[in-house]
Every structure is written in structure tokens, then in C-alpha cells.
C-alpha positions in Angstrom: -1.7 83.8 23.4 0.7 81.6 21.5 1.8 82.8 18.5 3.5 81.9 15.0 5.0 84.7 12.5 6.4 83.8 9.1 7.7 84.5 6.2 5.2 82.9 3.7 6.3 82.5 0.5 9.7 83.4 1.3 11.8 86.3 2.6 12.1 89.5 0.3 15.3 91.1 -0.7 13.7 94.5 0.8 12.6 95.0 4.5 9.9 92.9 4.9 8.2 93.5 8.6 7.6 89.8 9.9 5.9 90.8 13.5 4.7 94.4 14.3 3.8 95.0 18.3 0.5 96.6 18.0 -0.9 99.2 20.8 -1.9 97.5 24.0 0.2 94.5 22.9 3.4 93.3 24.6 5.1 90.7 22.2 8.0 88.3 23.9 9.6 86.0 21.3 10.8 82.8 22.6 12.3 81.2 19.5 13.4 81.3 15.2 14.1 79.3 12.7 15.4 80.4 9.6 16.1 78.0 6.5 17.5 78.1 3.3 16.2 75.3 1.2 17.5 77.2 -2.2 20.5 75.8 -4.3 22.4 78.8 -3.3 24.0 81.0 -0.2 22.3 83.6 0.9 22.6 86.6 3.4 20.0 87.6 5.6 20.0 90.4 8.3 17.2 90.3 11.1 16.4 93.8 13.0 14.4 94.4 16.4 13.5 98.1 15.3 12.1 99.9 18.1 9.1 102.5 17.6 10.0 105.4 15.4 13.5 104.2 14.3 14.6 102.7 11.2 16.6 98.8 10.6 19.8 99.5 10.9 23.1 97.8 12.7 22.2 99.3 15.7 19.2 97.5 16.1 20.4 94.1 13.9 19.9 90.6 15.4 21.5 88.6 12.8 23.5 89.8 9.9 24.5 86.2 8.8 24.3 84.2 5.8 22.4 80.6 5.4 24.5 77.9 3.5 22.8 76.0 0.3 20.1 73.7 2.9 21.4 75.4 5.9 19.4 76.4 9.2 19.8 78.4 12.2 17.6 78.2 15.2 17.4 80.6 18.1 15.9 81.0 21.5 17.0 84.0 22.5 14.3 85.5 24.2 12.9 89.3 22.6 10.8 91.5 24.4 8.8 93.9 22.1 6.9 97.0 22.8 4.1 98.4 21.3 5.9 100.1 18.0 8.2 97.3 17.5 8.9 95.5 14.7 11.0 92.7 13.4 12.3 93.1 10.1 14.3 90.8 7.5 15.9 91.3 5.0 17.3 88.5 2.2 20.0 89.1 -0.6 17.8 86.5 -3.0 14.1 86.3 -2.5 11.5 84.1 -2.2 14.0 81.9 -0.7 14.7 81.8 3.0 11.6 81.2 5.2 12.0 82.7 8.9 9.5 81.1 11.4 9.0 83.0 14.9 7.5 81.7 17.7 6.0 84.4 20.4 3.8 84.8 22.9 1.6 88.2 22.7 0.0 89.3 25.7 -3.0 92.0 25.5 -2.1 95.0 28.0 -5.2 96.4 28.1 -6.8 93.3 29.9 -3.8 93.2 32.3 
């Protein structure tokens, strides 16, 4: 089933779980957008944290930073397993919006 995470409201400026692979889910993320329509830069780091672990830069996707109206798009195609989680972070909330596109596939009718 087609999916759409995002960060309502805006990201937070602590680790804010955007998409959490539930059991008997498989999660493959086929695209994200993340926008900055503040009046200011701001730095945002993206994790795929697998299950058990914690975000960290062995498990970062983006550690970047989104000029004043800037946007970044990806389609960079993430498998998650059940466990996983993607995780932002922003250096000034309630600002950047993330929007992830995925498709989530229910295991158990497989």
C-alpha cells in the first residue's frame, strides 16, 4: 500500500521518529523531500536506525543543512525491516517539514 510519512507541524530539534516498520511489515521508501520555508538556515540529520540501535552517524542518511527557502529531494531507495525507524532531527523546530513517500507491504499476507 502506498504510503505518505511526515513531519506535521514541523521537524523537532530532538529525535523525532517520522516512519517506524512495525512487525509483519516490510517498508521500502522510494522518495523525500525536505524543505525549509523559515527565514533562517538550519541543520537537519536523517537516520535509518535499525532494530535495537540508537541514531547515530553510523546509521545517518543526511547530516546536511537546508538554506533560508531551500529543498532537497531524494530517491534513493530504503528498505526497512520490522524494528526500523527513521529518525530526524532539526537544529530549530517547527521549521523544516520532511515528506516520505513509501510503499509498506504486510508480510503476514505474503
Amino acid at each position: 500500500m502506498k504510503t505518505r510519512f511526515s513531519s506535521e507541524g514541523g521537524l523537532q530539534a530532538s529525535n523525532q521518529t517520522l516512519v517506524s516498520c512495525k512487525a509483519g511489515q516490510r517498508i521500502q521508501i522510494n522518495s523525500m523531500y525536505m524543505c525549509n520555508p523559515h527565514s533562517s538556515t538550519i541543520a537537519i540529520e536523517v537516520y535509518h536506525v535499525p532494530d535495537g540501535a540508537d541514531p547515530g552517524l553510523g546509521h545517518a542518511l543526511y547530516d546536511t543543512t537546508l538554506a533560508i527557502g531551500g529543498t532537497t529531494t531524494t530517491d534513493a531507495v530504503i528498505y526497512m525491516n520490522p524494528g526500523d525507524r527513521i529518525v530526524a532531527i532539526a537544529a530549530t523546530a517547527d521549521h523544516v517539514i520532511i515528506t516520505i513517500y513509501a510503499e509498506v507491504t504486510d508480510t503476514r499476507r505474503e
